[in-house]
Backbone as numpy.savetxt, mean C-alpha at the origin, in Angstrom:
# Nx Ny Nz CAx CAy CAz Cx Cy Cz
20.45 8.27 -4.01 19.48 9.31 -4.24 18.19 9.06 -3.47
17.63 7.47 -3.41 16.21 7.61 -2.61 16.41 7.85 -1.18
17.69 7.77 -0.48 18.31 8.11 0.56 17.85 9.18 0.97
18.46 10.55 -0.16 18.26 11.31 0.04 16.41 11.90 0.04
15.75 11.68 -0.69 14.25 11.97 -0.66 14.38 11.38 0.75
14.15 9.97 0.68 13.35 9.73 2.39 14.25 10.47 3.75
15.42 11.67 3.56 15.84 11.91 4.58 14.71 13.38 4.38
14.32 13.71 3.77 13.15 15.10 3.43 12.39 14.90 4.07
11.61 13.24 4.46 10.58 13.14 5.08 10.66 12.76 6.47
11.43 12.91 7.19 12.10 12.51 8.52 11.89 14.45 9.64
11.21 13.75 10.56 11.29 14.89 11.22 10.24 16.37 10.90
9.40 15.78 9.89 8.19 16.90 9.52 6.95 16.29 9.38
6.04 17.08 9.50 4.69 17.31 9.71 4.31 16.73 7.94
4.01 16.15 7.13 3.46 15.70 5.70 2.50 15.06 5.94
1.62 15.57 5.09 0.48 15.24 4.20 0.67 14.01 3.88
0.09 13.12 4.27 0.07 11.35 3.48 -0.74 11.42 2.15
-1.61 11.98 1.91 -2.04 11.45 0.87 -1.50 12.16 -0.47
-0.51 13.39 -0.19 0.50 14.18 -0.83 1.38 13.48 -1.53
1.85 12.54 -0.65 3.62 11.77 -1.20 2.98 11.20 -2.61
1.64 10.79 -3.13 1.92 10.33 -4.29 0.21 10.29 -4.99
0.65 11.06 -6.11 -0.57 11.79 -7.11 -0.93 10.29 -7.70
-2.28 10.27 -8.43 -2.99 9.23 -9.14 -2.74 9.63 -10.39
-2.22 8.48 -11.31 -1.99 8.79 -12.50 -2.77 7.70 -13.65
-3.53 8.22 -14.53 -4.49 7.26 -15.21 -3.97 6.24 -15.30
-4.48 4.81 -15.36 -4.00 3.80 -15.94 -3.24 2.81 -14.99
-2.19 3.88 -14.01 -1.49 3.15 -13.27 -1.33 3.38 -11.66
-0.68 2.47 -11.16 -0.41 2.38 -10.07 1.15 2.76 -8.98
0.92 4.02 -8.36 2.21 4.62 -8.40 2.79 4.64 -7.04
3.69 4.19 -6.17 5.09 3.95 -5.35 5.58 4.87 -4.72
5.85 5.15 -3.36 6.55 5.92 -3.06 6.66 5.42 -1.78
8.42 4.81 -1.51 9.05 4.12 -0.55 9.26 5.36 0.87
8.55 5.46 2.08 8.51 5.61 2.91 9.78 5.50 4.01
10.18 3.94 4.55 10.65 3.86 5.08 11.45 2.65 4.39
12.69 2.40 4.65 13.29 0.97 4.07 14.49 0.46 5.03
14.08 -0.35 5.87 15.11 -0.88 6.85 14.63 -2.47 6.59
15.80 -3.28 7.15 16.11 -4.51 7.43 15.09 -5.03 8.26
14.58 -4.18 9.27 13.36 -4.91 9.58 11.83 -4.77 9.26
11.90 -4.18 7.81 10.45 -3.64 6.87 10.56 -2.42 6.39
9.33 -2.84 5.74 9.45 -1.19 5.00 7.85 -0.63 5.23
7.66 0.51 5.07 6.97 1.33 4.88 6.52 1.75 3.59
5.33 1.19 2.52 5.37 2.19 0.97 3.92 2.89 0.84
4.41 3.80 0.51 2.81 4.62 -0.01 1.95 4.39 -1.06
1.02 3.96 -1.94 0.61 3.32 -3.10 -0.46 4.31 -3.22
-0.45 5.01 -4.87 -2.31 5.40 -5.10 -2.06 4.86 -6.23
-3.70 3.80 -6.59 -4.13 3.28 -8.09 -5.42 4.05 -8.35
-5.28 4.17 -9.48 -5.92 4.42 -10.39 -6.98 3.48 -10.54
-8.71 4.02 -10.26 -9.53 3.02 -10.40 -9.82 2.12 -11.71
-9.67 0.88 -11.53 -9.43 -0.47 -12.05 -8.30 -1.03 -12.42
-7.04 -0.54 -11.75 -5.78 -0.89 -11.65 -5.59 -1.95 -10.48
-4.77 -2.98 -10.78 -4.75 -4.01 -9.63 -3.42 -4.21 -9.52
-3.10 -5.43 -8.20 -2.11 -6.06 -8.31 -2.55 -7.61 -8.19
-1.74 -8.29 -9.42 -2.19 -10.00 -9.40 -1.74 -10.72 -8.12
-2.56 -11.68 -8.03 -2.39 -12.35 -6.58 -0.81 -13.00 -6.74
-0.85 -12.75 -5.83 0.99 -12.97 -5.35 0.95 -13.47 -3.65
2.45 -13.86 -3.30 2.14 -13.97 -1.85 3.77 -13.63 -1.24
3.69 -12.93 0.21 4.96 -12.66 0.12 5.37 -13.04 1.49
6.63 -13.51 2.13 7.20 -13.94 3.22 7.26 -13.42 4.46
6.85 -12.26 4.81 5.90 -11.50 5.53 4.54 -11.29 6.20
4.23 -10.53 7.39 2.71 -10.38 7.33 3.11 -8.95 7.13
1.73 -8.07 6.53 2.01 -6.70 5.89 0.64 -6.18 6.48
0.47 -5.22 6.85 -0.56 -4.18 6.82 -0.93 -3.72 5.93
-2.52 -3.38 5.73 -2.67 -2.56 4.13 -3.78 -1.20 5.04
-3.36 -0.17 4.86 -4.41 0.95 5.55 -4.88 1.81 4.18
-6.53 1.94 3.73 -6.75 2.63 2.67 -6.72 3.90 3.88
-5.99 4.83 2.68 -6.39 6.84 3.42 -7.21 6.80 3.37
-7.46 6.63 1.67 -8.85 7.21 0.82 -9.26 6.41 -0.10
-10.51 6.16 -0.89 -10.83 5.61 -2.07 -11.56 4.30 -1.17
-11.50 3.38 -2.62 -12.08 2.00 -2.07 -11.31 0.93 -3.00
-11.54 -0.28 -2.16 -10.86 -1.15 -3.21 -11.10 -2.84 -2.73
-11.37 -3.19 -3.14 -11.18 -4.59 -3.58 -10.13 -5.81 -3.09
-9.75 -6.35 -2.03 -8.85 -7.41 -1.45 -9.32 -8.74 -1.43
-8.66 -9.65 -2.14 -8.63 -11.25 -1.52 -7.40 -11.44 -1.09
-7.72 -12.10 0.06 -6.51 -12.99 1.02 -7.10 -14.47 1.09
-6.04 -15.63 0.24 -6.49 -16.57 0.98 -8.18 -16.92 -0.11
-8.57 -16.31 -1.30 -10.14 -16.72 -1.84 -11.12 -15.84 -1.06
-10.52 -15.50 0.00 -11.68 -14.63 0.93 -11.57 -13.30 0.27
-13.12 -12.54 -0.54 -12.86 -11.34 -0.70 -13.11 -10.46 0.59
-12.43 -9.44 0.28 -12.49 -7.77 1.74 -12.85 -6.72 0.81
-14.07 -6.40 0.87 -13.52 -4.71 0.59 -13.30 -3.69 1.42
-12.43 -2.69 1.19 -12.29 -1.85 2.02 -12.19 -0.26 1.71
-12.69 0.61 2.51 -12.76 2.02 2.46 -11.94 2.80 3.21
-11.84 4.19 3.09 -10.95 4.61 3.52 -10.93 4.64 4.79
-9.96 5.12 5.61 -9.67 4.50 7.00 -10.03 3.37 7.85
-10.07 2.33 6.61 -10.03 0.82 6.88 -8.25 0.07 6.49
-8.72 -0.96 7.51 -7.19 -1.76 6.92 -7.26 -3.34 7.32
-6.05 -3.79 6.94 -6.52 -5.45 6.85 -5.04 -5.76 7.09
-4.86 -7.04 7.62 -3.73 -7.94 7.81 -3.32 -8.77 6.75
-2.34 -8.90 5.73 -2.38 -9.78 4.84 -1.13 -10.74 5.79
-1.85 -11.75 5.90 -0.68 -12.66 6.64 0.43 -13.31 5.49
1.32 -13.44 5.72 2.57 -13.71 5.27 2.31 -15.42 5.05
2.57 -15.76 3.77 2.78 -17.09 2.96 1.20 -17.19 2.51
0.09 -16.11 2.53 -1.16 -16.36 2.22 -1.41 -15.63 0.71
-2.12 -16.39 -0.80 -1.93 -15.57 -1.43 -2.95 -14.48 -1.35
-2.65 -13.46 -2.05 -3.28 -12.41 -2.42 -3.59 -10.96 -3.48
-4.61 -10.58 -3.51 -4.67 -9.77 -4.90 -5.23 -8.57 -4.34
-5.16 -7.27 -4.98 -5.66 -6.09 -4.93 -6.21 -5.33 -6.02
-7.38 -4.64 -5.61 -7.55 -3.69 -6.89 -8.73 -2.85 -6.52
-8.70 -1.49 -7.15 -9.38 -0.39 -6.64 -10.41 -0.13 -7.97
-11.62 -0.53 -6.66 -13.00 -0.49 -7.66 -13.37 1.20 -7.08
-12.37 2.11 -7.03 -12.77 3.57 -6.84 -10.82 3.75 -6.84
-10.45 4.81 -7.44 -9.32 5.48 -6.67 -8.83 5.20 -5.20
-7.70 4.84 -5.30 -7.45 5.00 -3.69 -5.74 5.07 -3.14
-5.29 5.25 -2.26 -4.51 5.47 -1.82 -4.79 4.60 -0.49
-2.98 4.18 0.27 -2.85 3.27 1.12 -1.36 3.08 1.24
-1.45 2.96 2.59 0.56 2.59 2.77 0.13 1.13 2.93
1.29 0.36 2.93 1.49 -1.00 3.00 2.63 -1.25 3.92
2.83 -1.89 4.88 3.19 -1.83 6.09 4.06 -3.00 6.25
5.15 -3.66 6.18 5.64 -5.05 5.82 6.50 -5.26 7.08
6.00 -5.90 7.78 7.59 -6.70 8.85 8.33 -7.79 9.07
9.52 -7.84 8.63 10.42 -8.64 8.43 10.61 -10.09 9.17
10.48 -9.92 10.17 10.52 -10.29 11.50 9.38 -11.30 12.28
């Protein structure tokens, strides 16, 4: 079935900040692209929604659309605004969280 959604988004003109509404409280998903060599996901949180520092085997892109939010990589804080973005290098930990609403794809390569 998610097959089918991400074949909807192939080949048209969409709205990015469309694929996925803000919903109080939480922080909401919507898988883009998903191949073997990365993925593509769309994310909007809800302001003061985070994600706990974690670290993942990858380096990933983070691009805010819109909003603002809050990044450590590594103890180093970032904040960032919309049409800002940052490198989270791969095996570095890190945390997120939106001190405003925001939206952002996350960009991951395998490779």
């Amino acid at each position: 079935m998610e097959q089918k959604r991400l074949e909807k988004l192939v080949g048209q003109a969409i709205e990015l900040t469309g694929l996925a509404d803000y919903q109080e409280g939480s922080v909401v998903s919507r898988t883009i692209i998903d191949k073997k060599a990365g993925t593509v996901t769309f994310f909007a949180f809800d302001e003061g929604q985070s994600l706990s520092e974690h670290t993942a085997p990858f380096d990933a892109l983070v691009y805010l659309v819109e909003g603002e939010a809050d990044i450590v990589i590594s103890g180093k804080p970032i904040h960032l605004k919309g049409g800002e973005m940052v490198i989270m290098p791969a095996d570095q930990p890190h945390a997120l969280r939106a001190t405003k609403n925001f939206k952002m794809t996350l960009t991951m390569i395998r490779s």
